[in-house]
Backbone bond lengths (Angstrom), bond angles and torsions (degrees), N, CA, C in turn:
res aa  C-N    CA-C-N  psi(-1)  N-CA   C-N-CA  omega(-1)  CA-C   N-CA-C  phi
1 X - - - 1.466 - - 1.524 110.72 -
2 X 1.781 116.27 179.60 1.406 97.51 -163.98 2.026 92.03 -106.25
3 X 1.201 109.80 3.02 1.407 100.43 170.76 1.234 151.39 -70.48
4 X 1.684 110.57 38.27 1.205 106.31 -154.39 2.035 80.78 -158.02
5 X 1.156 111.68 -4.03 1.974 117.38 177.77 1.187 96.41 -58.76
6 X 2.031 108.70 156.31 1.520 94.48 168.17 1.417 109.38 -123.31
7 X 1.616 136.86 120.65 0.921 145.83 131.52 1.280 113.72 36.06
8 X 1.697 121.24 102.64 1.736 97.84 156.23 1.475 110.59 -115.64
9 X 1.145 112.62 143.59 1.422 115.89 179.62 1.385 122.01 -114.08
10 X 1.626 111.01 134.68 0.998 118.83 -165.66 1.649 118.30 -134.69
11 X 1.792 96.85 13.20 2.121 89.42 177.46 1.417 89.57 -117.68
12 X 1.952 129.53 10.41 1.213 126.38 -157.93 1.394 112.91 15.94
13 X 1.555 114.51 83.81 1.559 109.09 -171.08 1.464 75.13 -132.70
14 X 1.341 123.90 164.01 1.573 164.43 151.89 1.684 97.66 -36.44
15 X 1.368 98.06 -53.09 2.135 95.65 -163.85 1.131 75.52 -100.72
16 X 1.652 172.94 64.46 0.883 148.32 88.98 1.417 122.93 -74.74
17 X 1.345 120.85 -14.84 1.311 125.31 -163.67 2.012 92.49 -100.94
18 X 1.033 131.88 -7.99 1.080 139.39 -157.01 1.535 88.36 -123.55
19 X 1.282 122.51 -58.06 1.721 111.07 175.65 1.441 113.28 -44.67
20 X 1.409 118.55 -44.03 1.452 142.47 -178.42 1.555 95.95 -43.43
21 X 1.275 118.71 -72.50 1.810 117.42 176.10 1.503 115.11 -61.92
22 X 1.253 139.39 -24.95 1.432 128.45 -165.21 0.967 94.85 -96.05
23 X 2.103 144.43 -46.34 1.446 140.14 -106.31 1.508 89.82 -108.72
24 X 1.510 153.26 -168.22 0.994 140.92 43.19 1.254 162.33 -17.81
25 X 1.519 102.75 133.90 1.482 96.67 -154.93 1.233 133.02 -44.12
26 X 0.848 136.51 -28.62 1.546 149.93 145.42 1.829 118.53 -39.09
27 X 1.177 95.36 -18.25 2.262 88.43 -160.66 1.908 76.43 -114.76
28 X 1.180 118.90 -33.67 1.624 123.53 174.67 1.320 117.75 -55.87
29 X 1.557 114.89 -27.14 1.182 107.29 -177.36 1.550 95.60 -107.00
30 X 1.345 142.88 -30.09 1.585 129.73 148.01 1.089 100.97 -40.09
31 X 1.426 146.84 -65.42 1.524 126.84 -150.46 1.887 109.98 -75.51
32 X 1.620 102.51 -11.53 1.591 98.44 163.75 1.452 123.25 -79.07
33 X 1.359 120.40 -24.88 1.261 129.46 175.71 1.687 101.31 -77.08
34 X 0.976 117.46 -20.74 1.802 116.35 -167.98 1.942 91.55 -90.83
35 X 1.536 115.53 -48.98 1.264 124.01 170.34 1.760 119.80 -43.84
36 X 1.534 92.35 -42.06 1.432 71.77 -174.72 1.502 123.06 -123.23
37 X 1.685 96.83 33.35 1.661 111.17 136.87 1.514 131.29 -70.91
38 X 1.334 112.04 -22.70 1.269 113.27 160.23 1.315 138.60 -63.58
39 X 1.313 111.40 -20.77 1.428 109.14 146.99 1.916 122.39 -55.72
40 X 1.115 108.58 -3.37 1.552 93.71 173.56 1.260 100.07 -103.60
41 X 1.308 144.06 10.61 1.446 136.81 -175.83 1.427 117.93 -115.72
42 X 1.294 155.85 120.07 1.185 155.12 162.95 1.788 103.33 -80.43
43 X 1.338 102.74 146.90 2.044 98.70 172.79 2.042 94.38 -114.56
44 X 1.592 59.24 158.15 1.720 83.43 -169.74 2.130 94.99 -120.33
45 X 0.893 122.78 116.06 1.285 146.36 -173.58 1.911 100.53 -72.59
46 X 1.575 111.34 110.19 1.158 107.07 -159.88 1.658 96.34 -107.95
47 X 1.292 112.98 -48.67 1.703 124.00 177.08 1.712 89.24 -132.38
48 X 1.178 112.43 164.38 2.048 110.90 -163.63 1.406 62.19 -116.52
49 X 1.166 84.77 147.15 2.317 129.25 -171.04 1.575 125.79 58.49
50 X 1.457 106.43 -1.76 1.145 117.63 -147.09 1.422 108.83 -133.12
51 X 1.259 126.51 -50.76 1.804 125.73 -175.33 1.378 94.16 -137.02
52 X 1.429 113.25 137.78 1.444 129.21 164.04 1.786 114.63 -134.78
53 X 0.985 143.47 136.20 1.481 120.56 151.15 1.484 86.91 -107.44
54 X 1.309 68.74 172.01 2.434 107.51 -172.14 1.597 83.04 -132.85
55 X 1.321 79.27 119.26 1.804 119.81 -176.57 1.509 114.67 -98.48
56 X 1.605 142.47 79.60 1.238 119.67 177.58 1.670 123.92 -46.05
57 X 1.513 94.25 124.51 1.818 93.58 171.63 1.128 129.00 -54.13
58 X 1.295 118.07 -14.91 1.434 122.00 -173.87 1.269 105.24 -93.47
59 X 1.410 136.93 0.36 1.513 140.23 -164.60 1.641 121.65 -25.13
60 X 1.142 102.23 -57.85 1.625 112.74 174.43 0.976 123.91 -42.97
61 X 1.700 117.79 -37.34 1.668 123.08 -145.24 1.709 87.27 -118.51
62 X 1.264 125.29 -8.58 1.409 111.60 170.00 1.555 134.45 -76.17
63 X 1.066 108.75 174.48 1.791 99.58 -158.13 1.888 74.84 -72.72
64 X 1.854 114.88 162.72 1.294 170.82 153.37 1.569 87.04 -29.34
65 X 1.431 127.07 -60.11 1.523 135.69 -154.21 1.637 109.45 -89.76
66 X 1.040 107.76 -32.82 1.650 142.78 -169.54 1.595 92.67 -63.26
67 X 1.340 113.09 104.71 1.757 106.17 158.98 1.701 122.10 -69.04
68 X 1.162 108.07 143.99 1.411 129.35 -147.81 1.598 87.82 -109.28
69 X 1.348 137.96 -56.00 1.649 117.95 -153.43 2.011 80.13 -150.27
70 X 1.521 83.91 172.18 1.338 95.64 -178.81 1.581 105.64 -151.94
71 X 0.842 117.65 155.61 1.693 138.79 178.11 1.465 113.98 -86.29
72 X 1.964 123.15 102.04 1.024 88.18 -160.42 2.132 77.54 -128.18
73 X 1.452 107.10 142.36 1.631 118.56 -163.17 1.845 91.56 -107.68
74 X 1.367 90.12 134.12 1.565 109.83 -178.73 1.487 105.68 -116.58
75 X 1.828 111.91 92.07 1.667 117.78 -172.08 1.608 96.63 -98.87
76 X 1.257 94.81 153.04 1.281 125.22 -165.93 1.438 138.57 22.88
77 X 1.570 102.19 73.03 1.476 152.27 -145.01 2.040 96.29 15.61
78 X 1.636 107.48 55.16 1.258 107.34 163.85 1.540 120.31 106.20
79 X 1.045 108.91 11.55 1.405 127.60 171.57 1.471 110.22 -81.32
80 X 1.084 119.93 -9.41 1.776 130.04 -176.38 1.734 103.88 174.43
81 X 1.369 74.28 148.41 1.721 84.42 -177.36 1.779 98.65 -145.74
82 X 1.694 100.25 154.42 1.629 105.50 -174.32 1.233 88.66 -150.71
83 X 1.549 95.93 130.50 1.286 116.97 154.29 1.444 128.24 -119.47
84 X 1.643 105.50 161.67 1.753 115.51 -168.73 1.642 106.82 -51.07
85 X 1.444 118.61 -37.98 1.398 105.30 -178.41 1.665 133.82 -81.33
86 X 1.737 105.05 26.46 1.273 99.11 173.27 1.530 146.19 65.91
87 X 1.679 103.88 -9.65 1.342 116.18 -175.52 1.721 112.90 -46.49
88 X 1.730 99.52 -67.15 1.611 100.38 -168.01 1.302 102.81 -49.92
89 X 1.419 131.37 -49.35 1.659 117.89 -162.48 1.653 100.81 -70.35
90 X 0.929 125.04 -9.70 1.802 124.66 171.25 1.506 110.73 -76.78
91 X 1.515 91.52 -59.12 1.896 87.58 -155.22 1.718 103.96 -114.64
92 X 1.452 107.86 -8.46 1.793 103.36 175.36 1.545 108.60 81.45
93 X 1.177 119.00 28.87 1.608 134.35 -176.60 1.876 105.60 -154.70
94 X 1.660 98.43 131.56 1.198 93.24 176.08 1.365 124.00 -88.89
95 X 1.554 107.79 135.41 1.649 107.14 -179.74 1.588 125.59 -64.04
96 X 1.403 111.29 169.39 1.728 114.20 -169.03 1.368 91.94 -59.23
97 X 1.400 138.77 -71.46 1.464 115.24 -170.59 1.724 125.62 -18.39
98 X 1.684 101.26 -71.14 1.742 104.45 -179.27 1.407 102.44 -42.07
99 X 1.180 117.95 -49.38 1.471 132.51 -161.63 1.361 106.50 -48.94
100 X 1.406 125.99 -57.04 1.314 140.34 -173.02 1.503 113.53 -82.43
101 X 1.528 122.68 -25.29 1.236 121.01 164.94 1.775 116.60 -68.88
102 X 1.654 103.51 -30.87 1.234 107.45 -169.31 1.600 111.53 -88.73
103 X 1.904 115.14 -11.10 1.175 104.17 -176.39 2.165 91.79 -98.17
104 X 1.398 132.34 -9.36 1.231 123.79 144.17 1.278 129.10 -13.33
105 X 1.744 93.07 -88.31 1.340 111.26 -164.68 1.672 104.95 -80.58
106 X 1.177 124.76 17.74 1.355 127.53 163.44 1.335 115.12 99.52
107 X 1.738 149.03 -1.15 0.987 144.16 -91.47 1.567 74.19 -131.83
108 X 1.435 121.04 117.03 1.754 113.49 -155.51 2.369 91.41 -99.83
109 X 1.472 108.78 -30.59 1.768 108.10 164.32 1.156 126.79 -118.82
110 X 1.214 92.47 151.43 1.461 97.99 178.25 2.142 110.00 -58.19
111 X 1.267 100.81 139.99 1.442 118.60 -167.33 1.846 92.23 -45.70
112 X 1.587 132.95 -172.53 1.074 142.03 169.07 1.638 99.36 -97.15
113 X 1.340 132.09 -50.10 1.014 141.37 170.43 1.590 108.89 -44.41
114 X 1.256 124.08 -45.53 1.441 108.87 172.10 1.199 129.26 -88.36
115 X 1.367 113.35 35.12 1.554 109.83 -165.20 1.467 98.84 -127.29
116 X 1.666 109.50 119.65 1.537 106.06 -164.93 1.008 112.94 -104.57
117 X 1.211 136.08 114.02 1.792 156.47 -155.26 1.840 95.17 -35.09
118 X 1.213 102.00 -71.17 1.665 124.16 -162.43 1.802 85.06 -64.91
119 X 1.035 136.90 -1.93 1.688 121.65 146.98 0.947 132.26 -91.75
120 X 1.381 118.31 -7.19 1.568 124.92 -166.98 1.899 117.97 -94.74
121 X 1.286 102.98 161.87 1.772 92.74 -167.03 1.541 86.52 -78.03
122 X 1.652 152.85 -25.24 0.885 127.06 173.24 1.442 115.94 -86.84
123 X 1.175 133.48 62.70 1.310 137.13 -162.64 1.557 104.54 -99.78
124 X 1.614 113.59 -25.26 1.443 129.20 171.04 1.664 110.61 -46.12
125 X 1.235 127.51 -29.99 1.020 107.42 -161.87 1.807 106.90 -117.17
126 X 1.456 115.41 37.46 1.604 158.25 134.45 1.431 113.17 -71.16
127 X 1.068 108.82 -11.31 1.978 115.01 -179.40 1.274 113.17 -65.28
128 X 0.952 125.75 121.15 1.427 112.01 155.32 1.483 112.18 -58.62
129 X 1.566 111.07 159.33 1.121 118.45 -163.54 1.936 149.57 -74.61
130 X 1.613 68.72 -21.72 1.698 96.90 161.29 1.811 123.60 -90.74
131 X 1.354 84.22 -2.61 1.855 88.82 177.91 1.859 105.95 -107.57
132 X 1.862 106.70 -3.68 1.437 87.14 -172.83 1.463 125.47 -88.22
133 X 1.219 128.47 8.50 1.659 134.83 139.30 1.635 97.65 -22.83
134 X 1.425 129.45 -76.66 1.237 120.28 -147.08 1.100 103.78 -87.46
């Protein structure tokens, strides 16, 4: 099984070291590619605990069509967070925006609310019961 791989980390971030224990190897190495888009975003502090957008640094030099910043809302002082681009309700992983707002304001795991069962290395025990042999 894949619950027992070990983690390499490479944005030494707080929610990476914590994705590292929950993720599978597979959603671990998406959440490094999602991690280290956040290096192109700086946050801009809109209300403190509450509204941030994540601003790409490169803003200027991106294509005309290309969204530049995003709006990202921190509910119930951080227990969940939503942002304008829709990722978590798509793919069940939070995008570099949350990501970068949440490694800001200090937020060292990922929320419980964003953590999607069918990604996790204990995801086995979501089985129904005649399938948990395999």
């Amino acid at each position: 099984a894949d619950s027992n791989w070990e983690a390499t980390y490479r944005a030494n971030m707080a929610t990476e070291r914590h994705a590292g224990k929950i993720y599978t190897r597979a959603m671990f190495k998406q959440f490094g590619h999602i991690l280290y888009e956040c290096g192109a975003y700086q946050v801009e502090e809109k209300e403190k605990g509450k509204e941030y957008i994540a601003i790409h640094t490169d803003a200027a030099r991106r294509e005309k069509w290309c969204r530049t910043s995003y709006k990202v809302t921190v509910i119930e002082g951080g227990d969940e967070f939503d942002c304008e681009c829709g990722q978590f309700a798509h793919m069940g992983l939070l995008c570099s925006h949350i990501l970068k707002v949440m490694d800001f304001i200090r937020v060292t795991e990922i929320p419980k609310k964003h953590i999607v069962k069918r990604w996790t290395r204990d995801a086995r025990d979501v089985l129904p019961a005649h399938l948990m042999q395999y």
